[in-house]
N, C-alpha and C positions, 0 to 999 in steps of 0.2 A: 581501424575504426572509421578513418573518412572516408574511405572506399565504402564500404557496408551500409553508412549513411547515403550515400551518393547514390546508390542501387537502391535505397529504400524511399530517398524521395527522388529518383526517378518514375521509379513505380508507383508511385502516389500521384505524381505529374501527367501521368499514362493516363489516370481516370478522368482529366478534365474533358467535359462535355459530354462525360457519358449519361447512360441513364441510369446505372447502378451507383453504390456508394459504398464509402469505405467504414467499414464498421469497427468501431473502435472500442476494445475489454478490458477494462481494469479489473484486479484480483475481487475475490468476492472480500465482504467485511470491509470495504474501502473508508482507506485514510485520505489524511491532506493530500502527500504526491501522491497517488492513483489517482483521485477524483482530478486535480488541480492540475495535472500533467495534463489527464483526458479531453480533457476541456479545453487548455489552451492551443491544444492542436487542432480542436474541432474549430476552434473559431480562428485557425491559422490554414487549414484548409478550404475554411467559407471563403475566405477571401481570394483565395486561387480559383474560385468557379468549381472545388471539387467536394462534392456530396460528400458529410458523414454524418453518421451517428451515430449514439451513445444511449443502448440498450443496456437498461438495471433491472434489477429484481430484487431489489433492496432499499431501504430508507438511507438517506443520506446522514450520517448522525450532527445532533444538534448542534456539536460547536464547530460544524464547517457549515451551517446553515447562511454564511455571511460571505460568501463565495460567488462571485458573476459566473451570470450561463449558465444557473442550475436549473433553468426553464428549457434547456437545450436535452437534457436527461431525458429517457425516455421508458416506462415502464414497460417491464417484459415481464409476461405470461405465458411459457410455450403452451401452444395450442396449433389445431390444424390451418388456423389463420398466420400463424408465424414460425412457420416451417425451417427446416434446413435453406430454404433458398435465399432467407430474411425474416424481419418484423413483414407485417401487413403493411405493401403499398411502396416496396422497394426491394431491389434486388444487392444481393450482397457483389462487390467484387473483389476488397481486397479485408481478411480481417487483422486486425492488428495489436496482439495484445500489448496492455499497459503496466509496467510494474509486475510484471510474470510473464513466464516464458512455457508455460505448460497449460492444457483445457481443462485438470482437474483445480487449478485456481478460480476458475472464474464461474465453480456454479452449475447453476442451470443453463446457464449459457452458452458452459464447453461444447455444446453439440452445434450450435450454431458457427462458433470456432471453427471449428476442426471442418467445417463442412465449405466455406470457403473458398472460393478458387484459389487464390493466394494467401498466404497467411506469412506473417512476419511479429516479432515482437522485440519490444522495446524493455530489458530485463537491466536491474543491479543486484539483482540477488546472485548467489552461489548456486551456479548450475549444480543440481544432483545427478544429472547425466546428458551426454552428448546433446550440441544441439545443434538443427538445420544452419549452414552459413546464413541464410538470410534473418536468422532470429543476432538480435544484437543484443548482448549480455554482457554487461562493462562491469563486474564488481567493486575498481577504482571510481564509479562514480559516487558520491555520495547519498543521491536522488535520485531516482527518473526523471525529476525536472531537469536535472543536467542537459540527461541525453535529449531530452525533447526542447530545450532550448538550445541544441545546437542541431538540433534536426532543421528546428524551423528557420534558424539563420542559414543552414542551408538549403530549403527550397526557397529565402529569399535571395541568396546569391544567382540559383540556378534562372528566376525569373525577371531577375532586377529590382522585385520588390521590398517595400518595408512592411513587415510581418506584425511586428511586438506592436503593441496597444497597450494602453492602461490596463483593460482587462484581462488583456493577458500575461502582463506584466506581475498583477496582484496573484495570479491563479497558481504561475509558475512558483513566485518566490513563499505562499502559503507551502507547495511542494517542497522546496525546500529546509524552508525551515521546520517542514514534521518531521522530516526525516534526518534532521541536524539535532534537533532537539533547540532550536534557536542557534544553532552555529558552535552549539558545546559538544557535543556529541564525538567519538574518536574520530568518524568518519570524514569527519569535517577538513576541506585540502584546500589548497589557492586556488585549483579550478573551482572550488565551492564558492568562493570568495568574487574570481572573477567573474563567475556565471553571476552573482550577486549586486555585485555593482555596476554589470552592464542593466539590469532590472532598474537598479536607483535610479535612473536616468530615467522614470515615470514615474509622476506623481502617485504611486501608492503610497497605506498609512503603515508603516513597518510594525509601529508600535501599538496598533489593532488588530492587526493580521498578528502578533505574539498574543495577545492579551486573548483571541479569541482561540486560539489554538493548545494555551497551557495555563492561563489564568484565570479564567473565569469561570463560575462553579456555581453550583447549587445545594441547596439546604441537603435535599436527599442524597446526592453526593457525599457533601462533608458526614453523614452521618455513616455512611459504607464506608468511605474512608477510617472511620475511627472504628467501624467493627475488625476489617481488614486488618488494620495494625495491631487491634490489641490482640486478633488472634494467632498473628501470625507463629511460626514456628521456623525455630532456628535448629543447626545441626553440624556437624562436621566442623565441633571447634568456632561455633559461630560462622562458619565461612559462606554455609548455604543457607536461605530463608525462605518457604513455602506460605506460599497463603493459598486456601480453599474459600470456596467461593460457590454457595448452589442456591438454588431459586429461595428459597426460606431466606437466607439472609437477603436476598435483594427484595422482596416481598417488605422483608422486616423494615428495611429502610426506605419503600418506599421508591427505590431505583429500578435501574435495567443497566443492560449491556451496556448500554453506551457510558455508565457512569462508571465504569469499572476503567476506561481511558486513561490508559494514562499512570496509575497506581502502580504498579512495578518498577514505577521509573523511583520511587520513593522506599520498598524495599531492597532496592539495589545500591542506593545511597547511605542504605547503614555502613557505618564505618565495621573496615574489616571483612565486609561481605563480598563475594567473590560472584557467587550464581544466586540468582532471585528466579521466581517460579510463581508465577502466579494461574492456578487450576479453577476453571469454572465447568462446571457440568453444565449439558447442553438436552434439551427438549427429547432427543434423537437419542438419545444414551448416553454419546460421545461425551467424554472428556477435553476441554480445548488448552491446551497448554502455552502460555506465552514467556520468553525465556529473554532476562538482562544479564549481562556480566563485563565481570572487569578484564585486563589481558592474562590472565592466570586461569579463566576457564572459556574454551570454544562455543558459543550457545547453540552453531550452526550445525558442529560434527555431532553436538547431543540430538540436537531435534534429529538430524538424520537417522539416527539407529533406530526411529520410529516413521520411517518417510516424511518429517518434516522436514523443513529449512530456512534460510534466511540466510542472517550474516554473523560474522563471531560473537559481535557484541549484544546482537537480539535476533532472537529466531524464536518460530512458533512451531509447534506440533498437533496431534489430537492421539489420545487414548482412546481404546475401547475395553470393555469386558472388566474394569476394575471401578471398585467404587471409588470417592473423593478421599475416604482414608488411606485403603490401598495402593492407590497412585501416587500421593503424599509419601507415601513409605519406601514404594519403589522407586520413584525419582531420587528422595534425599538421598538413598542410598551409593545408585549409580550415580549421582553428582558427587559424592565423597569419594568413591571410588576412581571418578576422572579426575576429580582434584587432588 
């Protein structure tokens, strides 16, 4: 890992004073660590004299809206003004994704990826298959704020510099703690911890950065939340519980996507419950699948038999060609079956 790190911010070091820049992908649907990782390198970069930037094509959702440097984001629209070569008014040289390690994560934007002179990524997910040495895919991390906060301390070793900021400080450990679930989560290790408390040492508000990332909520929320629950459907001995989820109920309440965040963390907490499922039909046909569990079932090897992935304990997929009941059907099934 220090070696791979060493070659990755060498080659980030390579770009100082050119005239291209290094562009930087977090997964599409971006959470706290993607966005919070992206960011703190972009402005761990600025400070090395080395150009980057951070092409979206997406809204950033409302309760990371309290995040530094989301003025640093930059919207993408492929068109003939932002080509394979870059956005309009800069040239790509190295890309780098965040939080995935593959171009069908990121979008509209995999084409821009893939087209890159260099390409490298920064992954804690469970690779689905082989990847370039220079793609760094740690699944003992908890975050990708891990790895990007030992990236950045090593291009401060390599230049002499001091890197961390407040801002980057708040960015990182928002990263973390999404992806910890506030530090409860299995994933959770003493590198989580140490990466943690080297953070405390900047005045961030820990207990803002929690409140805005899992407690804070809104009317039309609470009221999806209480369609959700009383619909949901249990199976297999109680062990699995599915909730379905399509534009009519979010309509009804008054929600969208963004308020469905979060909610499987709460069917996965019934007592006794093993695999939680939570199914939202998607504009496009697709079915999007998000998947919790306890250590008695894999969330990552199920999303897989459908090319999804993730990690044991949560992983995502997408269906196609089956309605919200059907897929409901199919799932409980093969979930009682792995179980």
């Amino acid at each position: 890992m220090n070696n791979q790190l060493i070659m990755l911010a060498d080659a980030l070091l390579s770009c100082r004073g050119q005239a291209g820049s290094v562009f930087l992908y977090p997964h599409v649907s971006v959470d706290g660590d993607a966005i919070g990782s992206a960011l703190a390198l972009l402005l761990a970069l600025e400070q090395l004299e080395i150009k980057a930037r951070l092409p979206l094509d997406e809204r950033i959702p409302p309760k990371l809206d309290f995040l530094p440097a989301l003025s640093r984001i930059e919207p993408y629209e492929p068109s003939p003004d932002a080509d394979a070569a870059g956005l309009a008014g800069g040239q790509q040289i190295i890309g780098l994704a965040i939080d995935c390690a593959a171009a069908d994560r990121m979008g509209r934007r995999g084409l821009l990826f893939k087209q890159a002179p260099q390409i490298f990524a920064l992954d804690h997910h469970i690779a689905q298959e082989p990847v370039p040495p220079e793609f760094i895919v740690d699944p003992s991390a908890a975050a990708v704020g891990e790895l990007v906060y030992d990236l950045i301390a090593c291009l401060g070793n390599l230049t002499g510099r001091t890197l961390f900021n407040d801002d980057i400080a708040t960015l990182l450990m928002a990263a973390i703690i999404s992806d910890t679930g506030g530090f409860v989560y299995s994933n959770t290790s003493i590198r989580t911890f140490q990466t943690a408390a080297g953070l405390m040492g900047y005045p961030l508000d820990l207990r803002y950065i929690t409140y805005r990332l899992f407690d804070r909520t809104s009317q039309e929320r609470l009221r999806l939340m209480g369609r959700v629950f009383s619909e949901a459907r249990f199976s297999c001995g109680d062990r699995v519980v599915l909730a379905a989820v399509d534009q009519q109920m979010l309509d009804a309440c008054r929600a969208s996507d963004y308020d469905l965040d979060g909610i499987i963390a709460y069917l996965k907490n019934v007592a006794g419950v093993d695999a939680a499922f939570l199914i939202r039909s998607q504009a496009d046909g697709l079915l999007r699948v998000n998947i919790r569990s306890s250590e008695r079932f894999d969330a990552a090897a199920f999303a897989a038999r459908y090319g999804g992935g993730g990690h044991a304990r949560a992983a995502g997929m997408h269906l196609s060609g089956l309605t919200l009941d059907e897929a409901a059907q199919k799932i409980a099934q093969e979930a009682g079956e792995q179980l």
